[in-house]
Structures are given as structure tokens and as C-alpha cells.
C-alpha positions as CSV (number, residue, x, y, z in Angstrom):
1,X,34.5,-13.9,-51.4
2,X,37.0,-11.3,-49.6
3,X,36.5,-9.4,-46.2
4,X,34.5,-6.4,-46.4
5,X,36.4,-3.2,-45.2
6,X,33.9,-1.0,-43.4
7,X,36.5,1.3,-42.3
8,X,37.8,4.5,-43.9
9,X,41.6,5.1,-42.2
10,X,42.1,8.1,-40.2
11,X,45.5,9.3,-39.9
12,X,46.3,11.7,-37.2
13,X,49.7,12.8,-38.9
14,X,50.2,16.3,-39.5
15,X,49.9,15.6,-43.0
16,X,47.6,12.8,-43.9
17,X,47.5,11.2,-46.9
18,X,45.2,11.9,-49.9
19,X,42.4,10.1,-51.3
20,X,42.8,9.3,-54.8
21,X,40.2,8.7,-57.0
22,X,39.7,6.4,-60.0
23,X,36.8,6.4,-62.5
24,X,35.8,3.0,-63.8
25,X,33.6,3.6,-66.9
26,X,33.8,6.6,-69.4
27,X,30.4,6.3,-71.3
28,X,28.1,9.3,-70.9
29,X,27.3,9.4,-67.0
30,X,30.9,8.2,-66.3
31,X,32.1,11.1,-68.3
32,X,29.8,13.5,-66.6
33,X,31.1,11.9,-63.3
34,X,34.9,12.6,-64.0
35,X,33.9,16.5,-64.8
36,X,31.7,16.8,-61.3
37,X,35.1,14.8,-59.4
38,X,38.3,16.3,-61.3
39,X,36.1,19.7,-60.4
40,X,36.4,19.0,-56.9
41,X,39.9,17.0,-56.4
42,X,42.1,20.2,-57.7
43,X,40.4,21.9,-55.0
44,X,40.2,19.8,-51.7
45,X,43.2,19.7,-49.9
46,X,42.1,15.8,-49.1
47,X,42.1,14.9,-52.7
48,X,44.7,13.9,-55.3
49,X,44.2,16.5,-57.9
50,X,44.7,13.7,-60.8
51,X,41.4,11.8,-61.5
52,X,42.2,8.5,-63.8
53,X,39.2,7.2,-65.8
54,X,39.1,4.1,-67.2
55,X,38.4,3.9,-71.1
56,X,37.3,0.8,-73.0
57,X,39.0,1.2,-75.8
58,X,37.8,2.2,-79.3
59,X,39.1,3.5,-82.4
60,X,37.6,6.2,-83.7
61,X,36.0,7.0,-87.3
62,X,39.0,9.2,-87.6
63,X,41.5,6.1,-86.9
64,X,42.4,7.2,-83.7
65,X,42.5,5.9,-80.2
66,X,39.3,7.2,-78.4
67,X,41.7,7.2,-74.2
68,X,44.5,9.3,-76.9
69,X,41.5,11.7,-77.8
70,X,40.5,12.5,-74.8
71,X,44.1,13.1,-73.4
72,X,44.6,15.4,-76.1
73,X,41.5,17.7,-75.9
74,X,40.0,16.8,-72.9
75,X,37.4,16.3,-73.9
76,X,35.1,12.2,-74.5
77,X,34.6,13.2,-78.2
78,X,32.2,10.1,-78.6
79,X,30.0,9.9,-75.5
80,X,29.9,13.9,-74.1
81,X,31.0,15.8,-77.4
82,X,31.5,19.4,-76.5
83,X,32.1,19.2,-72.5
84,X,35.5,19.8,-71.0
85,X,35.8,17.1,-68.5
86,X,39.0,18.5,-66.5
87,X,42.2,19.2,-67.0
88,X,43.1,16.7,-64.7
89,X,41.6,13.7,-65.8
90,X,43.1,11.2,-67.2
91,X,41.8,8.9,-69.5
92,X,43.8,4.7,-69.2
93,X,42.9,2.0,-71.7
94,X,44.3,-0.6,-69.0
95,X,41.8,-1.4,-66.1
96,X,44.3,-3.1,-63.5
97,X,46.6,0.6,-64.2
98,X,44.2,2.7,-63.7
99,X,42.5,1.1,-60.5
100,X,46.1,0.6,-59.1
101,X,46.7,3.2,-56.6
102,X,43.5,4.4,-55.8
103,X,41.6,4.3,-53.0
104,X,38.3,5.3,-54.1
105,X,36.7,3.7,-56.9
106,X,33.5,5.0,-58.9
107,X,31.6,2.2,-60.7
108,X,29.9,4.0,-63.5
109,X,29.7,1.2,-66.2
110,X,26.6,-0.9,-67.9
111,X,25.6,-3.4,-65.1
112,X,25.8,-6.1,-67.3
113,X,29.3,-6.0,-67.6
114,X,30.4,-5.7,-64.0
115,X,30.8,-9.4,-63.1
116,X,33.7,-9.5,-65.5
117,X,35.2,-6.3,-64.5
118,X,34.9,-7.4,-60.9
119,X,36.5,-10.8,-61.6
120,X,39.2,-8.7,-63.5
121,X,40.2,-6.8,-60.4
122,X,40.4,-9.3,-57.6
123,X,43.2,-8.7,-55.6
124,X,44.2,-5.4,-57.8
125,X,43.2,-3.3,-55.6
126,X,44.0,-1.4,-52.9
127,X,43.5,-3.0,-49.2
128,X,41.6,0.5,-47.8
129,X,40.0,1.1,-50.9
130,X,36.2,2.4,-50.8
131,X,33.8,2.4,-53.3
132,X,30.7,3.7,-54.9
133,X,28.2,2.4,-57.4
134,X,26.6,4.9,-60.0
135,X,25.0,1.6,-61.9
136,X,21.6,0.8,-62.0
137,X,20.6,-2.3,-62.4
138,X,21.0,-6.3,-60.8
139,X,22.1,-9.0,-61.7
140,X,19.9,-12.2,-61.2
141,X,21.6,-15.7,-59.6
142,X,20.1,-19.0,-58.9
143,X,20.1,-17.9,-55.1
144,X,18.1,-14.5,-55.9
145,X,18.6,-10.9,-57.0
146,X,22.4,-9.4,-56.1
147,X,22.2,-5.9,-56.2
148,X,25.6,-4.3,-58.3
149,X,26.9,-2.5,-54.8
150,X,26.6,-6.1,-53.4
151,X,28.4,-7.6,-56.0
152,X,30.9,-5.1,-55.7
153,X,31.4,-6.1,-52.1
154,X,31.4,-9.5,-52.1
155,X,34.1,-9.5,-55.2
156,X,36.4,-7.3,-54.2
157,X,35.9,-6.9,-50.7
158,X,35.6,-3.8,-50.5
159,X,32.6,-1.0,-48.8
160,X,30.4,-0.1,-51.4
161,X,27.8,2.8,-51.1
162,X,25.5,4.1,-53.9
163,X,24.6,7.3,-55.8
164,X,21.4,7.6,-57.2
165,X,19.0,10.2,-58.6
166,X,17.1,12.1,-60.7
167,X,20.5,12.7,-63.2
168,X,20.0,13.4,-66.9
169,X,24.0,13.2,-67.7
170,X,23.3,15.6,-70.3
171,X,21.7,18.3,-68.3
172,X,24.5,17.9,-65.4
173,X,27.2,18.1,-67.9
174,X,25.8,21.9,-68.7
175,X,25.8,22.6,-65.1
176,X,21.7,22.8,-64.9
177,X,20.8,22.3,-61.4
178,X,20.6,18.3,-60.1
179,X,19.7,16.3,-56.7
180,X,21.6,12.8,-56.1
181,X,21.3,10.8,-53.5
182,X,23.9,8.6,-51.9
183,X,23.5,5.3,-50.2
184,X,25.1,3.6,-47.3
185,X,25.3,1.3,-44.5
186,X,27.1,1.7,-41.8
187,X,29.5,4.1,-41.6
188,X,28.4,8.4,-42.4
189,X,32.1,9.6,-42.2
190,X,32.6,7.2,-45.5
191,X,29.0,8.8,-46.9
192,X,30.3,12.3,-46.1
193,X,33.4,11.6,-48.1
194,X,31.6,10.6,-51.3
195,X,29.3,13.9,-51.0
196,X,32.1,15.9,-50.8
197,X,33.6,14.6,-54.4
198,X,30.2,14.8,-56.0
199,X,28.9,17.9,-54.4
200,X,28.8,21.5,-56.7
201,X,26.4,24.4,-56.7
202,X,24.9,22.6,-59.3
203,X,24.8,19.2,-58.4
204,X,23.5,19.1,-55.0
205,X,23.9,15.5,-52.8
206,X,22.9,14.4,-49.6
207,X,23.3,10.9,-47.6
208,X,21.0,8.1,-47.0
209,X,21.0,5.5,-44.4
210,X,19.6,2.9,-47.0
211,X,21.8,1.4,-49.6
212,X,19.2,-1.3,-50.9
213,X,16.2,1.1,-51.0
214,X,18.5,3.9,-53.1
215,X,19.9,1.3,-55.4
216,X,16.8,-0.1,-56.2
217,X,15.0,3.1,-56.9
218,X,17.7,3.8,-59.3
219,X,17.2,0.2,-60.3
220,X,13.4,0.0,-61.1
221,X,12.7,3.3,-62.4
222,X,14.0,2.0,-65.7
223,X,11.0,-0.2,-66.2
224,X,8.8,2.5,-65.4
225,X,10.6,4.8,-67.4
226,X,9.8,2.1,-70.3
227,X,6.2,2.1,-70.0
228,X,6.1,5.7,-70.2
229,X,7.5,5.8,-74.0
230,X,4.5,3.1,-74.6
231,X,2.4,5.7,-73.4
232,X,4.1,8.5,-75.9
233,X,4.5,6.4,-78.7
234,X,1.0,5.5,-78.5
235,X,-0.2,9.4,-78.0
236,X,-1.9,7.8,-74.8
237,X,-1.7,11.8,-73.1
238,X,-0.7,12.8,-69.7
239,X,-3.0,11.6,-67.9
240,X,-2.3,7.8,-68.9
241,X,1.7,8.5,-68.2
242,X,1.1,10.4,-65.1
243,X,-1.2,7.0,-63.6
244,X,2.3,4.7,-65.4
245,X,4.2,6.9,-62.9
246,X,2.1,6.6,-60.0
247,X,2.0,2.4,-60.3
248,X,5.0,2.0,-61.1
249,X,6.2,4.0,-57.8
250,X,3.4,1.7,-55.9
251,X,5.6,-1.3,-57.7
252,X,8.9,-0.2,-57.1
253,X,8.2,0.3,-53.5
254,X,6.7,-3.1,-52.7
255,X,8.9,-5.2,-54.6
256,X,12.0,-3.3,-52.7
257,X,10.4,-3.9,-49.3
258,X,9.4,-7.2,-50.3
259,X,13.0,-8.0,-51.2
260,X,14.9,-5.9,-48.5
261,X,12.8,-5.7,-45.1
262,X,15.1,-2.7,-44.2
263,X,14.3,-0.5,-46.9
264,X,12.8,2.7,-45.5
265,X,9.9,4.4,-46.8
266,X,11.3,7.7,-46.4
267,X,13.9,6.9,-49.7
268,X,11.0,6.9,-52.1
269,X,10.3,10.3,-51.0
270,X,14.8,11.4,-52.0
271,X,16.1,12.1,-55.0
272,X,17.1,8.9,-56.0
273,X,13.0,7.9,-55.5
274,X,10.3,9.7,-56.5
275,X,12.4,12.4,-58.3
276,X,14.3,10.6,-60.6
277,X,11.1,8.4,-61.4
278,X,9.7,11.8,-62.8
279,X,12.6,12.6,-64.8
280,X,13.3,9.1,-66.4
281,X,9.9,8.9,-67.3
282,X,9.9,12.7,-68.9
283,X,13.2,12.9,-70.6
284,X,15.4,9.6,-70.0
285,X,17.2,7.4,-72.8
286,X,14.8,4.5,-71.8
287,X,11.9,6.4,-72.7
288,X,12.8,7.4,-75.9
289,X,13.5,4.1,-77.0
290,X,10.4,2.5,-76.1
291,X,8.4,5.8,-77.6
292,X,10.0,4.2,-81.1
293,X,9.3,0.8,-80.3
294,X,5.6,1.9,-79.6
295,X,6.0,4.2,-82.7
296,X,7.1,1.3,-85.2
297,X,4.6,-1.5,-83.4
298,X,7.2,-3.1,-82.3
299,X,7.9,-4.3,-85.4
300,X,12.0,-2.9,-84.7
301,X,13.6,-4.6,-82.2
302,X,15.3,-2.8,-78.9
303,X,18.6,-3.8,-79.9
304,X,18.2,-2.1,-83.4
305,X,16.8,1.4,-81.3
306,X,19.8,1.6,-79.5
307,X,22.2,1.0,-81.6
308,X,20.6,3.8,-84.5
309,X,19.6,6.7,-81.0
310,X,22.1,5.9,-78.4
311,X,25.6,5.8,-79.9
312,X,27.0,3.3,-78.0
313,X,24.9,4.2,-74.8
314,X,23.1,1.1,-73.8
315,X,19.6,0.7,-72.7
316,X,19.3,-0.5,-68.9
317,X,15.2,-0.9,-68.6
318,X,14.7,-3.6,-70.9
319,X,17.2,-5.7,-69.5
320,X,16.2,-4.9,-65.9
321,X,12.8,-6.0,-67.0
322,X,14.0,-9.0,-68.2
323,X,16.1,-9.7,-64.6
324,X,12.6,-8.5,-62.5
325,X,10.3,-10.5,-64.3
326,X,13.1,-13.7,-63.8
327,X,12.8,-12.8,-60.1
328,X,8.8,-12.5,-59.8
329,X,8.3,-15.9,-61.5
330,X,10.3,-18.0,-59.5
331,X,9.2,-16.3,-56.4
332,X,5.3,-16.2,-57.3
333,X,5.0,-12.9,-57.4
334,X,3.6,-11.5,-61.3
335,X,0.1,-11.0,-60.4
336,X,1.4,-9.1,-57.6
337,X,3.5,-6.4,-60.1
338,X,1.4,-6.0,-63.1
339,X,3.2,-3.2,-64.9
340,X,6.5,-4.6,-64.4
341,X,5.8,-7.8,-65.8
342,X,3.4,-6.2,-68.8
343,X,6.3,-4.3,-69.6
344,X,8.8,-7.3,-69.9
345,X,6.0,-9.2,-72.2
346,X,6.0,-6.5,-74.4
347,X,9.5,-6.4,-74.8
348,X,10.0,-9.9,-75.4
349,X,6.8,-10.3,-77.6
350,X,6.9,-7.3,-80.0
351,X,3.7,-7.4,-82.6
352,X,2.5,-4.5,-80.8
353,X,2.3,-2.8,-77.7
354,X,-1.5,-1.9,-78.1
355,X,-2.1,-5.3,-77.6
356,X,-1.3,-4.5,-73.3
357,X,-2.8,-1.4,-73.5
């Protein structure tokens, strides 16, 4: 485990130099993300205009090289078709390259592959590099939960804060107005700093005091978001989603406090709480798919939904329900959450959800 840099350096010199800014991830969100940053960086005097975004690599139906695509139309043909993300972005195919000289690294990538990507870039990094979690999502060790920010920290040694909230990529990409929410700990000139690169007149973010009680929200929404499509997939009505909505907030809350005594109550009440509850449950890829698992009687697995509706996005509530309910057994604690542990049944025992309802 590496030292954890808490500091962001100040440089008195008449000309100071620039933060530079690598993307790592370039699925749908991440794509979204390089747009809102690259937007920003040609702008701010404090900022490297060039924004590098990491691509894992694909080829194409077409044969070519999805990093050669996108440096050629600007454009992520495959995971934001139709969006310009920036003529200063910069799509790289090799993660140590792209992370090289930057100093402030976005983390916008499935959760479950981060460990790797972590292990990857161990001493690749900068020394005063900063960085920022968009993931949502945990991963689950013999010791307890590790939250992805923490992960982050303890890999690379690094300052992590998080940025949650209620963020359809789709809807941001088309500049429709969005709240996010960023997390931190202890320092508000390195929060301040991460606003800055995400803030637009349409994407409006603010700073939170409270990195465990944003990444969580953004974390057990999913689940939530899950049981809603039950609800629509079984033509349940509004009434049955809006009570889904209302326990599973109850649920997210006390299983954050439970695990984190410092989480604040206030967060539920940000963006990244309450508000991106509402929209994951109304309009979020998680919700879909469970609508058509509800829809088929479960008799299609997940796996099999997102492969045929998300196009190489991946689902995050079904495996954070999975990592939850791995977390509330050993610990005692499913009677306590009842909706996030019916919701992990269903998913792992799929005749049909009416079964739970």
C-alpha cells in the first residue's frame, strides 16, 4: 500500500504549471465525461488543453480500430454515436501512456475491473497526481466492503474524491440540464479543482464534505434502481415503485451509516442521494434490464439482457447486489435490509420475480 498525497501543490511562480488531465475509461459515461472536461481545459488558463482518454481496445464491425475512430471523427462511434466529444481529446489504446504525465486522473470504468487497472498502474503515475472516481460500485474482501475511491487510494497512493449524481450520460451528452455531486475528505481547494473541470451551464456541481456517504449513494441506488424495473415489468403502477423508492432510500441510508459512522445525513438530501435515486429508478440502464427480466419471468438471464440492450455497457445493480448481500450475511444483517437482499434472491433465482412480490 503507497502513501496517500492529500496535498494539491501550489506554485507561487509567475507562471505555474498546468494541470493535466487523463480519462481512464471511454464507455458511455466516460465518453460523456471527456466532452464535459475537454470543454472546460481549452478554456482555463490552469488546464492543459489536451484531454487523453483511455480506450480499451476494440475492432470495429467495420475492421477498424475503435481509439483510430475516434481520433479521426471525434467522435466514440460505439458507446456515444452522434456526440462530438472535443477536439482536444485524445483517445490511447495504452493505459501506462495515457496516465503518464497527468496529474489528474478520472476513474470512469466498470468497478469490477478496477483492481486490475489499479495493479496495472502502480508506480506509473505521477507523485502529485489527484484523483476522482465516477464508478459506482464496491468491491467485497475477506476484511469487509472497500469502496472504489478507497481502492484507488490505497493502490496507487494517491487522493481520491468522488462524483456522484443523478447523471443519465445520455441526457448530459445533449447538454439537458444535470446536478453532480462531488465527494471529499479533507482538503476543499482539491474539491474546488474537480468542480471547476466538470462544471458547465448544463451540468451544474457542487462539493461535499463526505466521500463515503456520496460514493455509496451512487453505489446503492443501483439495487434500487433494480427493483423498480420488477415493479414495471410486472405493471405493478406508481404507487408500488414510488414505495420501492422510498425503502430503498430508508435502506441505502442505514446500511451507509451502519458501515461508515461519518456519513452525514445531509448527503441523502444532494444530488448524488435522493436525486439520482429518482432518476435511476425512472430512466436508468439498470431499470430497463430488470423491466425485461420481470417481463420474460426471468426465464432470460441478466447476462443475456445486457449483452442484446446495452451494447457493451455493463449492468452495475446486479452485481452490487450480489457484493451487498455478501456483506449483509456475514455481518448478520438481511433481516435488517429486506429489499436489498429480495432483490439479490431474485437475481440469483430467476423462475419469476412474482414469486417476491
Amino acid at each position: 500500500m503507497s502513501p496517500v498525497n492529500n496535498n494539491v501543490q501550489i506554485n507561487t511562480d509567475e507562471h505555474p504549471p498546468k494541470f493535466k488531465v487523463t480519462i481512464v475509461g471511454s464507455g458511455n459515461w466516460g465518453s460523456v465525461a471527456s466532452k464535459l472536461i475537454a470543454s472546460n481545459t481549452i478554456k482555463l488558463s490552469s488546464f492543459h488543453d489536451e484531454v487523453k482518454m483511455w480506450v480499451f481496445e476494440e475492432i470495429l464491425p467495420s475492421g477498424e480500430k475503435l481509439t483510430d475512430v475516434i481520433n479521426q471523427t471525434n467522435e466514440n462511434v460505439k458507446y456515444l454515436p452522434g456526440i462530438k466529444l472535443g477536439c482536444n481529446v485524445v483517445a490511447d489504446p495504452d493505459l501506462e501512456n495515457a496516465v503518464r504525465d497527468a496529474n489528474m486522473l478520472v476513474f470512469v470504468t466498470p468497478h469490477q475491473f478496477m483492481e486490475g487497472i489499479c495493479k496495472r498502474l502502480v508506480g506509473k503515475i505521477r507523485d502529485d497526481a489527484q484523483a476522482i472516481s465516477l464508478i459506482k460500485g464496491m468491491e467485497v474482501k475477506k476484511e469487509g466492503p472497500c469502496m472504489i475511491s478507497t481502492l484507488i487510494s490505497q493502490q496507487l497512493g494517491v487522493n481520491c474524491c468522488v462524483l456522484m449524481g443523478a447523471n443519465i450520460a445520455n441526457e448530459i451528452a445533449v447538454e439537458k440540464f444535470s446536478e453532480a455531486t462531488v465527494g471529499y475528505r479533507g482538503n476543499r481547494e482539491i474539491a474546488e479543482k474537480w468542480v471547476q473541470l466538470f462544471s458547465t451551464p448544463y451540468f451544474a456541481v457542487s462539493a461535499c464534505q463526505d466521500v463515503e456517504g456520496v460514493e455509496l449513494c451512487g453505489t446503492l441506488k443501483n439495487i434500487v434502481a433494480i427493483a423498480a424495473g420488477f415493479v414495471d415489468g410486472l405493471d405493478m403502477g406508481n404507487n408500488t415503485k414510488a414505495a420501492i423508492m422510498r425503502i430503498g432510500l430508508r435502506e441505502m441510508k442505514a446500511l451507509s451509516k451502519l458501515l461508515f459512522s461519518s456519513v452525514k445525513d445531509s448527503t441523502f438530501f444532494e444530488s448524488c442521494g435522493v436525486a439520482d435515486l429518482i432518476t435511476t429508478c425512472l430512466g436508468g440502464r439498470n431499470r430497463k434490464c430488470a423491466e425485461a427480466f420481470a417481463k420474460n419471468g426471468g426465464k432470460r438471464s441478466f447476462d443475456d439482457l445486457e449483452a442484446e440492450m446495452l451494447q457493451g455497457q455493463k449492468l452495475q445493480g446486479v452485481s452490487t447486489a450480489k457484493e451487498v448481500y455478501e456483506v449483509l450475511k456475514h455481518k448478520g444483517w438481511l433481516e435488517m435490509f429486506p429489499l436489498f437482499t429480495t432483490v439479490h434472491e431474485i437475481c440469483t433465482r430467476p423462475p419469476s420475480p412474482n414469486r417476491h412480490c
